[in-house]
Structures are given as C-alpha cells and as structure tokens.
LUMPA-256424 format. One record per residue (C-alpha): residue number from 1; residue in three letters; chain; x negated, y, z negated. Coordinates in steps of 0.02 Angstrom, whole numbers. Each point is the difference from the previous one (the first is absolute). Last residue first. Layout:
ATOM; NUM; ALA; A; X; Y; Z
...
This chain:
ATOM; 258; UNK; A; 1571; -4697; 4160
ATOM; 257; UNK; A; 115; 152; -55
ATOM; 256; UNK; A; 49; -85; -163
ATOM; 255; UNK; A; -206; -19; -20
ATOM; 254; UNK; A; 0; 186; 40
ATOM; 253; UNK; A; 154; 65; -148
ATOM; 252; UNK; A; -92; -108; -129
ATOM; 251; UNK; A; -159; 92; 20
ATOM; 250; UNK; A; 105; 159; 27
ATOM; 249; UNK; A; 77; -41; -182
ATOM; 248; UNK; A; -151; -36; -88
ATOM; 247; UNK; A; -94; 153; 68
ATOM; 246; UNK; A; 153; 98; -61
ATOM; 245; UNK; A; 9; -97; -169
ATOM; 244; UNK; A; -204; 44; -26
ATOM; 243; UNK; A; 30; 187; 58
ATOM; 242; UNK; A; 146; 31; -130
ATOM; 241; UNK; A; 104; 158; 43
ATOM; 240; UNK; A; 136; -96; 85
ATOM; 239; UNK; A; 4; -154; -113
ATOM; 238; UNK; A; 54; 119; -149
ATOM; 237; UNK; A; -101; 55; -128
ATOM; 236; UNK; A; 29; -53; -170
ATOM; 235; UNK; A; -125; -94; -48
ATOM; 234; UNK; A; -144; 147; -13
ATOM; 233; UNK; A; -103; 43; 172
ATOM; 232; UNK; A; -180; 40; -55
ATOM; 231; UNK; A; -71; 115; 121
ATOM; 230; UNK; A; -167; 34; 84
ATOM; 229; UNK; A; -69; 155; 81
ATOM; 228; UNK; A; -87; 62; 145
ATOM; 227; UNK; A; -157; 97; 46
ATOM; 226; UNK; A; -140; 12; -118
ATOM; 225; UNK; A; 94; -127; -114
ATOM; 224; UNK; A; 20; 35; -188
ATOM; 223; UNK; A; 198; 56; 39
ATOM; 222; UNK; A; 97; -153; -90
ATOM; 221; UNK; A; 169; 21; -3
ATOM; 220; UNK; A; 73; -83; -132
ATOM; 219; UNK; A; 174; -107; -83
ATOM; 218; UNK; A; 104; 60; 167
ATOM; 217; UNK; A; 179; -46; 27
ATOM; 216; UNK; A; 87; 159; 4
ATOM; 215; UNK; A; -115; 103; 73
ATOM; 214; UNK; A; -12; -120; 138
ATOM; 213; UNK; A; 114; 154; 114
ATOM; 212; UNK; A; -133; 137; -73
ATOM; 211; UNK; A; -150; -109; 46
ATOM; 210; UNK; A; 5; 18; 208
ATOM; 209; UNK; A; -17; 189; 62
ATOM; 208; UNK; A; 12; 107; -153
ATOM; 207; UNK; A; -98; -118; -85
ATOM; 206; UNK; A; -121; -38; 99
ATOM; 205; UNK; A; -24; 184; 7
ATOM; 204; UNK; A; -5; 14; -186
ATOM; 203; UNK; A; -108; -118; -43
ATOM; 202; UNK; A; -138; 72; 131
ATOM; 201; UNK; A; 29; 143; -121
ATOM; 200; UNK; A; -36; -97; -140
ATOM; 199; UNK; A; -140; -77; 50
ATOM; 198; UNK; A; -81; 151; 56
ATOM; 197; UNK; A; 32; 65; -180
ATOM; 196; UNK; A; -74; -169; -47
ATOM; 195; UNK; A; -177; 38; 58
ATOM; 194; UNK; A; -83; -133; -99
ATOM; 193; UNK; A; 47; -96; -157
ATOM; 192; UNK; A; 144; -119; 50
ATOM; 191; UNK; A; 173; 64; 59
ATOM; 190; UNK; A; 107; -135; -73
ATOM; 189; UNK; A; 189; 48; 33
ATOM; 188; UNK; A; 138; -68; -105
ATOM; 187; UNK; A; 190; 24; 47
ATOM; 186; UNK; A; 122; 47; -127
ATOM; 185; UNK; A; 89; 119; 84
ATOM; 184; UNK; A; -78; 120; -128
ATOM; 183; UNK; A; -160; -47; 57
ATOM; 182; UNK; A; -127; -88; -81
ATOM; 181; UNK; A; -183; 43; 37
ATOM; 180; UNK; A; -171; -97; -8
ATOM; 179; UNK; A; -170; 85; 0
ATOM; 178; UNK; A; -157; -83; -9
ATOM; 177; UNK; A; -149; 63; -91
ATOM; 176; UNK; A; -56; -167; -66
ATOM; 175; UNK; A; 52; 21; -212
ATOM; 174; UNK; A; 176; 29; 95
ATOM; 173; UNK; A; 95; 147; 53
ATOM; 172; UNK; A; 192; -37; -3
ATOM; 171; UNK; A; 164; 125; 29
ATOM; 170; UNK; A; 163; -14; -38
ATOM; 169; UNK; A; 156; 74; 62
ATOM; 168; UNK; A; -74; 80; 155
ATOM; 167; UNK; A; 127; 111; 91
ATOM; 166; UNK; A; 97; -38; 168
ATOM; 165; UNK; A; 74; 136; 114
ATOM; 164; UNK; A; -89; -64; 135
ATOM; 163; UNK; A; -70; 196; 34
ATOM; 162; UNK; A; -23; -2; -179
ATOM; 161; UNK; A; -143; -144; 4
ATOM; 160; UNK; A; -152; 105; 35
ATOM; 159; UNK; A; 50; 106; -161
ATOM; 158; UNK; A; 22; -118; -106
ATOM; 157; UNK; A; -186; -74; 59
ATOM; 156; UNK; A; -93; 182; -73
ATOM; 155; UNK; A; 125; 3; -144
ATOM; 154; UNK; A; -41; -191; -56
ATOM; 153; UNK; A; -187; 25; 56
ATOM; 152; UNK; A; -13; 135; -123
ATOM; 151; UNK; A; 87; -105; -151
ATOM; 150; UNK; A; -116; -149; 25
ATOM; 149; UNK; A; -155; 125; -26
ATOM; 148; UNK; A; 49; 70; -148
ATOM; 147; UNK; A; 57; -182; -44
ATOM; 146; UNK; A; -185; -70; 15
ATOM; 145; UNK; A; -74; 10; -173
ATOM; 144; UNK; A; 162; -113; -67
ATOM; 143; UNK; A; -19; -139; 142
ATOM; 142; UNK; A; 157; -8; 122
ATOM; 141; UNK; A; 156; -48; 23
ATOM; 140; UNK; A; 93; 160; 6
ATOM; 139; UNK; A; 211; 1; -9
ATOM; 138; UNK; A; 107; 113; 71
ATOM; 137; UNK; A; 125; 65; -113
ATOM; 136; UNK; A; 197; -38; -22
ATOM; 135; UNK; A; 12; 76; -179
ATOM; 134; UNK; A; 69; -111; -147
ATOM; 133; UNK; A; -119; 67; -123
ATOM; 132; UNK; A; -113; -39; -160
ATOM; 131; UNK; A; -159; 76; -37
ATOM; 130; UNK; A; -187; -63; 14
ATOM; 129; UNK; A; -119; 110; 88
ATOM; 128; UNK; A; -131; 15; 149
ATOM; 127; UNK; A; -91; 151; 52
ATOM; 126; UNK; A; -7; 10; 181
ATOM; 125; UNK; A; 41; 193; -2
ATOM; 124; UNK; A; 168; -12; 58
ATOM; 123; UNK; A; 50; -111; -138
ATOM; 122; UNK; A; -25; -197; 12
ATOM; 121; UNK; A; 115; -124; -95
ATOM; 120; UNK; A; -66; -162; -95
ATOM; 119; UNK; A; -33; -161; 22
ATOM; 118; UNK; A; 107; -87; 124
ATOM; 117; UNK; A; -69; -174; 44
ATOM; 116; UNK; A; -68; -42; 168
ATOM; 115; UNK; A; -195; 22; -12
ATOM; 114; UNK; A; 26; 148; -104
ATOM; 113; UNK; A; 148; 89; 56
ATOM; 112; UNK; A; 17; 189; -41
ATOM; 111; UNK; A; 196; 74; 17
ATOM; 110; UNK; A; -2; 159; 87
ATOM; 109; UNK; A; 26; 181; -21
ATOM; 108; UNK; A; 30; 21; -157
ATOM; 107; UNK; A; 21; 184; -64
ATOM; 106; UNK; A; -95; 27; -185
ATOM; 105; UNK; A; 80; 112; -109
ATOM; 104; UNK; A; -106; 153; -78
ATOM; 103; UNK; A; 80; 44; -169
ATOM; 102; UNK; A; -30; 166; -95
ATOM; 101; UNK; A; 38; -15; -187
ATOM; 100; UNK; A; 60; 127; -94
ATOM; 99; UNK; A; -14; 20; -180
ATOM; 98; UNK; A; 119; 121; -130
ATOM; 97; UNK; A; -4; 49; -172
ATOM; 96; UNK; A; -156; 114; -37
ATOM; 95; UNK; A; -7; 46; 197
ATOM; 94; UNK; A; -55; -88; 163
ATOM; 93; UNK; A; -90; -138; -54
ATOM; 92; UNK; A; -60; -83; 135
ATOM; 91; UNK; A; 10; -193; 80
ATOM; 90; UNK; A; -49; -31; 184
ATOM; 89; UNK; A; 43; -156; 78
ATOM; 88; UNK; A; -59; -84; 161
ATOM; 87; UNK; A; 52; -149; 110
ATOM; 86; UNK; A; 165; -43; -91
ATOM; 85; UNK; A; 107; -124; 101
ATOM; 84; UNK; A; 15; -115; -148
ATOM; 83; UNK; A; -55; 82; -171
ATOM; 82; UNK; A; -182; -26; -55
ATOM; 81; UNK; A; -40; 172; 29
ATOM; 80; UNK; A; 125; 73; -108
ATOM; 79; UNK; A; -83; -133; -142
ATOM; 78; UNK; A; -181; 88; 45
ATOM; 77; UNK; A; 79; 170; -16
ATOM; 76; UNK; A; 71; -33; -150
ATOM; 75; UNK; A; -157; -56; -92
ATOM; 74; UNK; A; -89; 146; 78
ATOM; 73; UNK; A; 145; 144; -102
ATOM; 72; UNK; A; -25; -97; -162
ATOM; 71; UNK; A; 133; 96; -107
ATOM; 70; UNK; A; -63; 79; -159
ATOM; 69; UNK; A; -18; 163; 16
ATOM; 68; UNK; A; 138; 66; 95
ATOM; 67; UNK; A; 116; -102; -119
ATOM; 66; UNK; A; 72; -175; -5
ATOM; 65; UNK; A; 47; -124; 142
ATOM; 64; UNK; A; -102; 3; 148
ATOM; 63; UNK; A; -127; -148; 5
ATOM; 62; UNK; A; 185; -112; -41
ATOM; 61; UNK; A; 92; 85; 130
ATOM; 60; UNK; A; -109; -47; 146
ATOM; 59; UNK; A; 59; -124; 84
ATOM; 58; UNK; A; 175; 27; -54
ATOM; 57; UNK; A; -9; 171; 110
ATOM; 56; UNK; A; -72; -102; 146
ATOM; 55; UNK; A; 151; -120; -1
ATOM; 54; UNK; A; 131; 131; 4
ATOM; 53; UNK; A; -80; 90; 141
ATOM; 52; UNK; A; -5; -161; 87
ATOM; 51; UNK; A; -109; 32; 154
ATOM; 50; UNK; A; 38; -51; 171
ATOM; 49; UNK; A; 75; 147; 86
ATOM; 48; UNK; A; 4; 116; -168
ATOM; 47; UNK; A; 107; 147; -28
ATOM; 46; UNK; A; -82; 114; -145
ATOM; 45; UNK; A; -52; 130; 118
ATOM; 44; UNK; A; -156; 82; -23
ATOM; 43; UNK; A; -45; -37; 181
ATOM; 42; UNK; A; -131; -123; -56
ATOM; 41; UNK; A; 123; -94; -99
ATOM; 40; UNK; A; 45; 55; -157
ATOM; 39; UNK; A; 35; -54; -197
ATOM; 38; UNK; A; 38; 135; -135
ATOM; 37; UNK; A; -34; -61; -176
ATOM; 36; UNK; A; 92; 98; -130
ATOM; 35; UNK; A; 39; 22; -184
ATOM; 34; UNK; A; -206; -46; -63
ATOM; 33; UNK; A; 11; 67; -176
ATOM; 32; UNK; A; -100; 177; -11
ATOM; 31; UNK; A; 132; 118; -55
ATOM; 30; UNK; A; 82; -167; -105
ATOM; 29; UNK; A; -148; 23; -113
ATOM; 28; UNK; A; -82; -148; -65
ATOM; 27; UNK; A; -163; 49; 84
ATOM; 26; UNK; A; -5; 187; -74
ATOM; 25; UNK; A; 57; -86; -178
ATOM; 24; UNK; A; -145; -126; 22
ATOM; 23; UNK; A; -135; 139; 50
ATOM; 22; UNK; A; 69; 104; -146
ATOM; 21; UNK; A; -26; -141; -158
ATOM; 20; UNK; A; -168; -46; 96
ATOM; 19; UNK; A; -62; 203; -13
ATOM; 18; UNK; A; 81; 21; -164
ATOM; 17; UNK; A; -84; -147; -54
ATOM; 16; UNK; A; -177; 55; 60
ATOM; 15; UNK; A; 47; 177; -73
ATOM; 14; UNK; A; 43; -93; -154
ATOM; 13; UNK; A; -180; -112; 4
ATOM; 12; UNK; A; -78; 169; 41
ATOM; 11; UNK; A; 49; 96; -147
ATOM; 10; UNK; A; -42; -150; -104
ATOM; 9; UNK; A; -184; -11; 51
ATOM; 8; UNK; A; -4; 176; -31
ATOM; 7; UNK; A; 81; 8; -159
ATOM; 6; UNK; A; -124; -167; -54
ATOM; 5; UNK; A; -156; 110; 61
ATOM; 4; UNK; A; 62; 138; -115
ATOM; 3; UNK; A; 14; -132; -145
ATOM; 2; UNK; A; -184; -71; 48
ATOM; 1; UNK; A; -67; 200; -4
C-alpha cells in the first residue's frame, strides 16, 4: 500500500513538473512574445495633435515586454496615462503577440490662472491639466471649481464682442463674483458682479461711438455704473484726448482772454 502511495505521489509530482516545465516553454515561446504595440488616437489613426506617440510607447514598454502572460496590461495603462496631453488610455491585448492601446488626447482650450499665475491648461470639459505648449490661448483667472462656469461666460461675452471685432484674451472671476476681461487690444474692462451682459453691450455702444478712437491709450474701462462709465487714460495719450489738459488749456486760454 505505502509503495503504491509513493507511485502516486510521484506520478503527480512529474505531471506537476510537466505541467510547470510546459507552462514555461508556452511562455518562452516566440508565438506568444509581445512583437507589436499599435498606438491610436480616437479615430484609430496613429497621427497625434498633441500627443507624442513616441513618448507614450516608452511609457509603457517596460509593463509590456515579455509574453501574453506575463505583461502587466494596468501598469501600462497607468504610465500611458501619465504622458503629457493624454486624457485617457485604454490598453488590450489583442492577440498572443500584439497590444493596442487606445489613446484619448486632451484639447486645451485655455490656460487656468490662479490668482495671477498660470497653473495649468483647461480642456473643453473644464478639466484642468499640465502639458507643455506654445499655443496663443486665452487665459482663465479664476478658482478651480468655477472654470466650467468661467468658460460659459467667455463664449456667451465672445460673442457680444464680434460685432467690434475684438476677442477676450483673458478673463478674471474673483473669490467676490466680479468679472474682469482683457481684450485682445489689450484694454481691461471691469464689469463687476451684476448684469454684466448689459454692461457689455452698453460697452459696446460707447464704444462704437466714443472709445474706439482712445483705444489706443486706455489701461480700463470701468462699466459698474448704472448709467455711464469711467476710464483710465494710460501716459501716452495725447493732449487732445485728455480731459484734465483740455480743461487746463481753456483755463489758460480765458485768463489770456481777460
């Protein structure tokens, strides 16, 4: 009885071994070696507008070298998501020897200001993200939670502002509520917390009618009153356009007079 318990005991130990010996030889074999690793956009092209393909595919080389079995498909989606410009990766075996990973860029639409200082890019969903780029894009000064919001209000007031043919290059809403614009001409306008479409189009009919021509020489326009507006005049304006030289000058021009 022991012996035949021994021949059993062996008989599985080889079968064991056989199993192990095969397993390795199956893993080993050059039939199920990773040879490819196909990298697309959501197209399923492999042109990128932001992405470096090259980049992505050193990413995650290292959790995808070996065989079918062994390479750590999550590890190498996490590094392809870690890649600049890469919002969402997808990483799948597709056969014994080859892996594709699906690659959803992000599209920046804006560069996020906090309190002044660039921090980040915003996509078109109001997420925010750190990659490199030369791009001209607007610029949102505003609290985190609140660029959603920021990035309405930036269509909404681009759009009252085509018919000056003027764009805002940066735009500000503060812990208060206020809004504060740049525009690509470099002026600033402060258009408080309250009904500042109305501000802007009473904006635009002062400026269509006296601003345009100060344009030049403008630091702000403030348009928080109910029904006028301020300016600050920057050094450069010329005697002409200054109110405080003109009232100088026809004070000088009467005592002359008397």
């Amino acid at each position: 009885m022991k012996s035949l318990k021994y021949m059993k005991f062996f008989v599985y130990l080889c079968a064991l071994a056989v199993i192990v010996l095969l397993a390795k030889y199956i893993e080993q074999h050059r039939y199920f070696q990773i040879a490819q690793i196909d990298i697309v956009n959501e197209r399923g092209s492999t042109e990128f507008q932001n992405a470096n393909r090259q980049q992505i595919f050193q990413s995650v080389l290292p959790s995808l070298t070996g065989s079918f079995f062994s390479v750590n498909v999550h590890q190498a989606q996490k590094a392809a998501q870690a890649t600049p410009w890469v919002a969402q990766a997808k990483v799948s075996r597709v056969s014994f020897s080859s892996i594709k990973i699906d690659v959803q860029e992000y599209h920046a639409v804006a560069r996020w200001l906090n309190n002044g200082t660039e921090a980040g890019l915003v996509d078109s969903s109001g997420r925010v993200f750190q990659a490199p780029t030369d791009e001209k894009l607007p610029e949102f000064d505003a609290p985190a939670d609140e660029l959603n919001t920021v990035m309405k209000q930036y269509h909404l007031l681009n759009g009252q502002l085509k018919s000056l043919r003027l764009e805002i290059e940066r735009l500000k809403y503060d812990a208060r509520g206020a809004w504060t614009m740049r525009l690509t001409n470099g002026v600033e306008v402060r258009l408080g917390k309250q009904d500042i479409h109305t501000r802007v189009q009473r904006l635009i009919q002062y400026w269509q009618s006296e601003l345009s021509v100060l344009a030049p020489y403008l630091d702000y326009v403030d348009m928080r009153y109910p029904h006028a507006f301020a300016v600050k005049l920057n050094a450069d304006v010329p005697a002409e356009f200054n109110p405080l030289v003109r009232a100088e000058q026809t004070a000088a021009d009467n005592s002359i007079q008397e």
